[in-house]
DSSP file (Angstrom, degrees, kcal/mol; ACC not computed):
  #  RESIDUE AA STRUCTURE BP1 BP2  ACC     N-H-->O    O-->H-N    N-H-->O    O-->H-N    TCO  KAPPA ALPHA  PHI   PSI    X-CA   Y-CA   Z-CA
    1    1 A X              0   0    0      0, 0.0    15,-0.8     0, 0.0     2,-0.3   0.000 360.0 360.0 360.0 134.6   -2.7   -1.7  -17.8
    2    2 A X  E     -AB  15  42A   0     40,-1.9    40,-0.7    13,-0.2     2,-0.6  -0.967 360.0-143.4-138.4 148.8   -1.2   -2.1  -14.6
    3    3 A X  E     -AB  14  41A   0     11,-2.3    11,-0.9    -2,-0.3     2,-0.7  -0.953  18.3-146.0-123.4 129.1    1.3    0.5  -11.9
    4    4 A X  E     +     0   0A   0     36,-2.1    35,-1.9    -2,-0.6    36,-0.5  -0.713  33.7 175.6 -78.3  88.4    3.7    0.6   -9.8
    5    5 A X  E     - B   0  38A   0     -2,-0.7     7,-0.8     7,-0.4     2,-0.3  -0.225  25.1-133.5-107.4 178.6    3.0    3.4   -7.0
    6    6 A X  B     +D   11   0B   0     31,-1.0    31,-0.4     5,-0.2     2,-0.2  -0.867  38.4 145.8-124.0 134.7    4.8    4.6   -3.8
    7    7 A X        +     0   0    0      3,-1.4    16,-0.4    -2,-0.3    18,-0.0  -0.605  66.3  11.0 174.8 127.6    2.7    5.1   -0.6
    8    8 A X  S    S-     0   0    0      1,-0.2     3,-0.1    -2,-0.2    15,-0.1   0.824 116.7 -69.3  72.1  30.5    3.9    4.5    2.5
    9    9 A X  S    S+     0   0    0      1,-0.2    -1,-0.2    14,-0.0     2,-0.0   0.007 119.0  89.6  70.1 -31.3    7.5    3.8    2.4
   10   10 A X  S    S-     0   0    0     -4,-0.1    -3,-1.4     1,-0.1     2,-0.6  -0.498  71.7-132.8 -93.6 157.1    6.3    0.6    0.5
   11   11 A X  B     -D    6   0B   0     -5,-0.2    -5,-0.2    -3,-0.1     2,-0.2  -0.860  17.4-166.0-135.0 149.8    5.8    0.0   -2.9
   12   12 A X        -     0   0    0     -7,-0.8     2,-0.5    -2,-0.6    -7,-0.4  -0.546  17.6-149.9-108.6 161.6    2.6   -1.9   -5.0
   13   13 A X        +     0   0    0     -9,-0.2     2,-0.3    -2,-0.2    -9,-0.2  -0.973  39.3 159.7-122.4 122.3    1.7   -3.4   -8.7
   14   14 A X  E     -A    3   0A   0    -11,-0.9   -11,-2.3    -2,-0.5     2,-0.1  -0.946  22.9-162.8-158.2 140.3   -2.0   -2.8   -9.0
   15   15 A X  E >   -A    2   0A   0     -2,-0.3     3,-1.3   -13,-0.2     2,-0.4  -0.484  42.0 -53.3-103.7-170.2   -4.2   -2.6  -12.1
   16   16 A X  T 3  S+     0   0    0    -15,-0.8    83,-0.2     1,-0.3    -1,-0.1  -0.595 126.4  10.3 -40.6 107.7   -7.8   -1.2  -12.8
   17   17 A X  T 3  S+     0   0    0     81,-3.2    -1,-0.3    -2,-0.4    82,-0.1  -0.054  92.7 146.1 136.4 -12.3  -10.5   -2.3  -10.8
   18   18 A X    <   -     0   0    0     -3,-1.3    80,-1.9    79,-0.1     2,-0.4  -0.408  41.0-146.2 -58.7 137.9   -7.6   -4.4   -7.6
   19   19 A X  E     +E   97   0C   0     78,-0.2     2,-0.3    79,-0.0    78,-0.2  -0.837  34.6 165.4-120.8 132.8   -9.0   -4.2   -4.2
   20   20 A X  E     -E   96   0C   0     76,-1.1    76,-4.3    -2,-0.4     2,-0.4  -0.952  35.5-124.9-158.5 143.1   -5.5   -3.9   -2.2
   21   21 A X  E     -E   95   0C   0     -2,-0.3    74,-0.2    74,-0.2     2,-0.2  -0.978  34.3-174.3-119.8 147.8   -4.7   -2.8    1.7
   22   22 A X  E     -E   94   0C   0     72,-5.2    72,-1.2    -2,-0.4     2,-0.2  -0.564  38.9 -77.1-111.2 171.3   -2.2    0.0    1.8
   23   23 A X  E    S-E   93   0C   0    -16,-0.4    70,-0.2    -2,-0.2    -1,-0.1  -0.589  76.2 -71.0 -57.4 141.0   -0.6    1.5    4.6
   24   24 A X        -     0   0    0     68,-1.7     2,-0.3    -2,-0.2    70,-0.2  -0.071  46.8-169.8 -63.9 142.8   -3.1    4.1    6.4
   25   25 A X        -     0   0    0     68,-0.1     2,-1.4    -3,-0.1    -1,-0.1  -0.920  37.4-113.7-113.3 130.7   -4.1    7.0    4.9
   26   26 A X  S    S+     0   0    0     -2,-0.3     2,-0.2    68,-0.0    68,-0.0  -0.606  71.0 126.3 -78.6 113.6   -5.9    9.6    6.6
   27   27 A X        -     0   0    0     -2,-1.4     2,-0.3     6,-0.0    -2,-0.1  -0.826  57.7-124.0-163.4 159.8   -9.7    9.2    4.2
   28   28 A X    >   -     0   0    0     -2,-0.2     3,-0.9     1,-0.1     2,-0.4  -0.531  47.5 -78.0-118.7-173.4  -12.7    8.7    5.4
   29   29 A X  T 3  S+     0   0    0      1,-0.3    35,-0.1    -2,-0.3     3,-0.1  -0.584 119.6  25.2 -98.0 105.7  -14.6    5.5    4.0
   30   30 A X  T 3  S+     0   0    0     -2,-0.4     2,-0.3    33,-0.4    -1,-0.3   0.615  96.0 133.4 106.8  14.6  -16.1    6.1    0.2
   31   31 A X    <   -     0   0    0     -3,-0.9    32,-1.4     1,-0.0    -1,-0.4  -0.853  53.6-126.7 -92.5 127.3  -13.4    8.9   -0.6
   32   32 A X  E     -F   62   0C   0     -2,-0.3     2,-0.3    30,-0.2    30,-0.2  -0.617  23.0-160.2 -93.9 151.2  -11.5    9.2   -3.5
   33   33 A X  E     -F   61   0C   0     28,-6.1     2,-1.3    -2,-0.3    28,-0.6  -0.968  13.8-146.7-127.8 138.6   -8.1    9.3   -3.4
   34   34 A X  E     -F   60   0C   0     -2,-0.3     2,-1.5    26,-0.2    26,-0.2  -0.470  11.4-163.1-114.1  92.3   -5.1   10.5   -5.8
   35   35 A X  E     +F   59   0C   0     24,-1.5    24,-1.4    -2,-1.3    -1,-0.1  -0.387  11.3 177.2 -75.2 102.2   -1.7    8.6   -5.5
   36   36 A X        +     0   0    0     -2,-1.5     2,-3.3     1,-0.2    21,-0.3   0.815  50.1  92.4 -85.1 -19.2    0.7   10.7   -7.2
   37   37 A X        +     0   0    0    -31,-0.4   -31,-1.0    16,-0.1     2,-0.4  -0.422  55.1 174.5 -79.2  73.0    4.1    8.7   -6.7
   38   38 A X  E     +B    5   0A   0     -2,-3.3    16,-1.6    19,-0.3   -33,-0.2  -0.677  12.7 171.8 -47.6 111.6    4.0    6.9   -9.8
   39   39 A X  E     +     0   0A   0    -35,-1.9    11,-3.0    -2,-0.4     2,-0.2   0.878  68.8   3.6 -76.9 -44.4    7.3    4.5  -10.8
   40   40 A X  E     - C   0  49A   0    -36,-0.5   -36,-2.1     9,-0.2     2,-0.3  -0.949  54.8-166.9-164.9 124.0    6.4    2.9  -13.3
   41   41 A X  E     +BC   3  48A   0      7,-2.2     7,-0.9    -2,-0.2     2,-0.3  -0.750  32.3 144.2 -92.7 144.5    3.1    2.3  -16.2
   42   42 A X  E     -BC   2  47A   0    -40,-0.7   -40,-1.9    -2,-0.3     5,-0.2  -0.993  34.9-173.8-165.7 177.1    2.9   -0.5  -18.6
   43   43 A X  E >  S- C   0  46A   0      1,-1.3     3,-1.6     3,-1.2    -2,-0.0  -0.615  79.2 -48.0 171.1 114.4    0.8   -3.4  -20.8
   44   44 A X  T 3  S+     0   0    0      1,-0.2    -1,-1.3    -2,-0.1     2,-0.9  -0.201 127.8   6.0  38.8-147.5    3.0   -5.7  -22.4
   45   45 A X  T 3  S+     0   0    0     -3,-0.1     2,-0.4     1,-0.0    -1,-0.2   0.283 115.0  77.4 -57.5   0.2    5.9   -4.0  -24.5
   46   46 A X  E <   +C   43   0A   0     -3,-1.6    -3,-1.2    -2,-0.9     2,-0.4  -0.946  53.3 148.8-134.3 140.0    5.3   -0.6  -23.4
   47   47 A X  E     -C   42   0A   0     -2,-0.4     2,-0.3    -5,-0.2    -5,-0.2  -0.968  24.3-159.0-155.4 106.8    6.3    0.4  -20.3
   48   48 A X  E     -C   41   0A   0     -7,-0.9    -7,-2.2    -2,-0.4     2,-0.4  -0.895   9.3-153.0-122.4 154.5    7.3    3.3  -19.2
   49   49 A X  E     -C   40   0A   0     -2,-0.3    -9,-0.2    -9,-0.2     4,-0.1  -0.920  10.4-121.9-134.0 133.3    9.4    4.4  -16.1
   50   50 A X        -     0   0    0    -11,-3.0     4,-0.2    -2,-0.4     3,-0.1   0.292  14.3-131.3 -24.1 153.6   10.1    6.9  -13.9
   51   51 A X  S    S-     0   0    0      2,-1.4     3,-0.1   -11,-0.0   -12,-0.1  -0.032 105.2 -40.4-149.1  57.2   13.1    8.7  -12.9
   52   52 A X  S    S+     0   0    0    -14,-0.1    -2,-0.2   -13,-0.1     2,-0.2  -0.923 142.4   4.7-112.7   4.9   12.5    8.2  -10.1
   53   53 A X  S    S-     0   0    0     -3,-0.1    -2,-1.4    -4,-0.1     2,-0.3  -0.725  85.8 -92.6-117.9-162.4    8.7    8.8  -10.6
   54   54 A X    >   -     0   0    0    -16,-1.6     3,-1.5    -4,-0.2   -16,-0.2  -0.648  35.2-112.4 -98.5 136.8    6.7    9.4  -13.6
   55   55 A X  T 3  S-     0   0    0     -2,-0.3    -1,-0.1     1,-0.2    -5,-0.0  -0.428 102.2  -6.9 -72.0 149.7    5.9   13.2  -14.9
   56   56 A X  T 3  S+     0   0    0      1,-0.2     2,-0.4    -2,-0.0    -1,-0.2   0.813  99.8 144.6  42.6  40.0    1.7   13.6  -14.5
   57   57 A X    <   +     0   0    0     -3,-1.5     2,-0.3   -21,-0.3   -19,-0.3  -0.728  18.5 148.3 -86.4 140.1    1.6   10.0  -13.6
   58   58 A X  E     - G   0 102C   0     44,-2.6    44,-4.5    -2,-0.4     2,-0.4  -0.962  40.0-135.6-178.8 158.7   -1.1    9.2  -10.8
   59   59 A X  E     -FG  35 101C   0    -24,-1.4   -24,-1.5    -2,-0.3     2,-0.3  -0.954  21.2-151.4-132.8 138.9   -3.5    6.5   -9.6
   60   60 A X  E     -FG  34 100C   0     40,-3.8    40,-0.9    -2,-0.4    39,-0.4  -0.794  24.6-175.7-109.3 159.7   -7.0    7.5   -8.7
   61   61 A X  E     -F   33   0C   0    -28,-0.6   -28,-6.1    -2,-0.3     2,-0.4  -0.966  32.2-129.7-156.4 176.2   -8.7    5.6   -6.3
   62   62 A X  E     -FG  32  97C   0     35,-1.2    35,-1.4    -2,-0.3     2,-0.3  -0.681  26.8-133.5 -80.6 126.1  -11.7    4.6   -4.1
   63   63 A X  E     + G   0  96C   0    -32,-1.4   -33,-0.4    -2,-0.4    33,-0.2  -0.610  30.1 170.1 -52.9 130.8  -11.6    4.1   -0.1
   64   64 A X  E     -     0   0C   0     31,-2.4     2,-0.3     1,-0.4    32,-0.1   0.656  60.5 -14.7-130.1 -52.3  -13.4    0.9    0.7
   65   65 A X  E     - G   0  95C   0     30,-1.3    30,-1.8   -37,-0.1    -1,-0.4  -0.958  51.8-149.7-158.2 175.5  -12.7    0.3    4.1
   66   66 A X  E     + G   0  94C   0     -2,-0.3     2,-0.3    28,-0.2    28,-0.2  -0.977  49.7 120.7-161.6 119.1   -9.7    1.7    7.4
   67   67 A X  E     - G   0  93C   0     26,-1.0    26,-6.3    -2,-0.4     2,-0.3  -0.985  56.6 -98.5-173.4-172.6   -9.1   -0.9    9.8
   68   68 A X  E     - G   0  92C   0     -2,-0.3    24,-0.2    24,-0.2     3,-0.1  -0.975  29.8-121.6-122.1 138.0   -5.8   -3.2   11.3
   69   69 A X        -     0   0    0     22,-0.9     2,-0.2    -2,-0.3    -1,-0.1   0.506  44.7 -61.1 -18.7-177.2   -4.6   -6.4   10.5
   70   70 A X        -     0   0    0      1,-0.1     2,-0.3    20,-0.1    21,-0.3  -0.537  68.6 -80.8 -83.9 152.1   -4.1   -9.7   12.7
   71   71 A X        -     0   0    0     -2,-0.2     2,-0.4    19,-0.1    19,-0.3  -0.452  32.3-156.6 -57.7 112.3   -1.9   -9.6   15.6
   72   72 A X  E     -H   89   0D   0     17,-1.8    17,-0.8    -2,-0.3     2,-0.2  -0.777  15.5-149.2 -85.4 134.3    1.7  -10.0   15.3
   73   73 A X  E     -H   88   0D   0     -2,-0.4     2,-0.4    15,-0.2    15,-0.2  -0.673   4.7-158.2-108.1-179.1    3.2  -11.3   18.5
   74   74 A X  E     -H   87   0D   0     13,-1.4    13,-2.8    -2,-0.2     2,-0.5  -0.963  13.8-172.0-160.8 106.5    6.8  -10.2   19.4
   75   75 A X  E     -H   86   0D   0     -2,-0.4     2,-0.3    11,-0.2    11,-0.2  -0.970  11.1-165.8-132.5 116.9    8.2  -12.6   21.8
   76   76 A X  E     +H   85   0D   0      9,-1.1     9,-1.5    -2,-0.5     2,-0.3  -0.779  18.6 166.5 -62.8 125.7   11.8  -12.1   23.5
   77   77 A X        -     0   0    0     -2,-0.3     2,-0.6     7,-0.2     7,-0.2  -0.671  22.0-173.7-161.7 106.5   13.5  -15.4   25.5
   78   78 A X    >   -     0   0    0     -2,-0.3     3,-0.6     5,-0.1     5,-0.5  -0.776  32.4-134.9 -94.8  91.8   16.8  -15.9   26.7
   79   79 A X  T 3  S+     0   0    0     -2,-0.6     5,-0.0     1,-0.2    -2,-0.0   0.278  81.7  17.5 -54.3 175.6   16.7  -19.3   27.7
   80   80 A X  T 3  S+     0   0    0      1,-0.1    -1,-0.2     3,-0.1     0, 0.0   0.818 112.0  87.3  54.6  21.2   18.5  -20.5   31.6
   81   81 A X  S <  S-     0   0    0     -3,-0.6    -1,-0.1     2,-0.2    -2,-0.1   0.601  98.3-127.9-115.6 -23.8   18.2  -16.7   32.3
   82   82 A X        +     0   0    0     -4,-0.4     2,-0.5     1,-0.3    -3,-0.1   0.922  64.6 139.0  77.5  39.4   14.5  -16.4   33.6
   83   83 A X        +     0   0    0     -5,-0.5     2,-0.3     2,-0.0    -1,-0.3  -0.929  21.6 164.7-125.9 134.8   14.0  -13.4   30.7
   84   84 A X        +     0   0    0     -2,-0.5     2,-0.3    -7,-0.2    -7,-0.2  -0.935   6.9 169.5-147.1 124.1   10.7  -13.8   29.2
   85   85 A X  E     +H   76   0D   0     -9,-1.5    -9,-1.1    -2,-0.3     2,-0.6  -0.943   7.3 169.9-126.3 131.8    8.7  -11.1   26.9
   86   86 A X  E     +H   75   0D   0     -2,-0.3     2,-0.3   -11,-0.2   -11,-0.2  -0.852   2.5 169.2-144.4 169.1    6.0  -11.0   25.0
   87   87 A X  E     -H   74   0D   0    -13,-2.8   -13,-1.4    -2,-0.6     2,-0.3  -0.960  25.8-133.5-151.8 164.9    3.9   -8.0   23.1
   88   88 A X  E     -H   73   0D   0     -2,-0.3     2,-0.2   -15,-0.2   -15,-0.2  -0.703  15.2-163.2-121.6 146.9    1.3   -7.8   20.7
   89   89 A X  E     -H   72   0D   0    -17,-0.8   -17,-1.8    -2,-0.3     2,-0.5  -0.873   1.7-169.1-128.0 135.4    1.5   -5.2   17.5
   90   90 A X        -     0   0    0    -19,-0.3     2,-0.4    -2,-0.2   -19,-0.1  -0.963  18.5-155.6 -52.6  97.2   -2.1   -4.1   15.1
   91   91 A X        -     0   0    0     -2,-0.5   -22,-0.9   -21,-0.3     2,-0.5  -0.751  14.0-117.7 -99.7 143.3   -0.9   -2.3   12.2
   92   92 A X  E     - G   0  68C   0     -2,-0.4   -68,-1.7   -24,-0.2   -24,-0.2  -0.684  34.0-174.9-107.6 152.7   -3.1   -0.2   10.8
   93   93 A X  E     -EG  23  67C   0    -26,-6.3   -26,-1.0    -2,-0.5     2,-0.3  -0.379  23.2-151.5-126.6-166.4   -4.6   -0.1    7.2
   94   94 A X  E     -EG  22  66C   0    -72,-1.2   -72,-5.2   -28,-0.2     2,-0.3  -0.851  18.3-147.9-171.8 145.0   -6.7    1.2    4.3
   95   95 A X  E     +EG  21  65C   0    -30,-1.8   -31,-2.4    -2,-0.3   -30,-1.3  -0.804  20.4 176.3-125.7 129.5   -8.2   -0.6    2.0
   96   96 A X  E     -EG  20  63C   0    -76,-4.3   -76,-1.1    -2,-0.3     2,-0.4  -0.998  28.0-142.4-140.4 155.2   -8.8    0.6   -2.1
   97   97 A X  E     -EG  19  62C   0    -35,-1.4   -35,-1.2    -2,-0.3     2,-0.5  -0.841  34.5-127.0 -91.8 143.3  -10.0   -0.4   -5.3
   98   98 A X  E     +     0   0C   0    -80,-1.9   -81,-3.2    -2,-0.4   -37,-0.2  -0.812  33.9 175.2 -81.6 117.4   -8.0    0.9   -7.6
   99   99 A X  E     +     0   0C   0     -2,-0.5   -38,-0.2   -39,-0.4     2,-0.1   0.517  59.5  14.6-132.4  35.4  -10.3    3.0  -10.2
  100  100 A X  E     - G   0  60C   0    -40,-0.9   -40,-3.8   -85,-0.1     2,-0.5  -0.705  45.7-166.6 166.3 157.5   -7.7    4.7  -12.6
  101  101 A X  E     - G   0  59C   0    -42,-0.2     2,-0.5    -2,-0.1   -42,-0.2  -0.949  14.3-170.7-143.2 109.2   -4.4    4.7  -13.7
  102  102 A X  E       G   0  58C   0    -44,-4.5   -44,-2.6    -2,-0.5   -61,-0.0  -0.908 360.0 360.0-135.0 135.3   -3.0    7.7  -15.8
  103  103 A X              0   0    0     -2,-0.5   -46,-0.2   -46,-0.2    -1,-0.1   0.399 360.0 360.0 -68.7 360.0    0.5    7.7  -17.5
């Protein structure tokens, strides 16, 4: 059985037991957590969907680990102008196993 949830303006496909980084969540490390914005439930021909999320739909999970990604750099350049920038960004994450998924 696998779900489509909402969290963080972005949205994920994750089944039982997928270790996934989300956008951060304020949890401390070994906390479960309850992701209520359900879209959409399925396994093979039944599948059911939200409008636009699902009623008592929710994905439980574990906290595994809160940290940031690799650096993206951000470079500005207008050549023959003498304009040069550059910047760094971190985003930060949090990382879960997903460890139940109810329709």
């Amino acid at each position: 059985m696998y779900a489509v949830f909402k969290t963080g303006g972005k949205q994920y496909r994750a089944s039982t037991g997928d270790v996934i980084k989300i956008e951060k969540i304020e949890a401390e490390k070994g906390a479960t957590v309850e992701l209520d914005q359900v879209l959409m439930v399925g396994e093979g021909e039944d599948v059911k969907i939200g409008t636009p999320y699902l009623e008592g739909g929710k994905v439980t999970a574990t906290v595994i680990d809160q940290g940031r990604r690799d650096k993206i750099k951000i470079i500005k350049f207008k050549r023959r102008k003498n304009y040069r920038r550059q910047m760094g960004h971190r985003q930060y994450f949090t990382q879960i196993e997903i460890t139940g998924i109810d329709a």
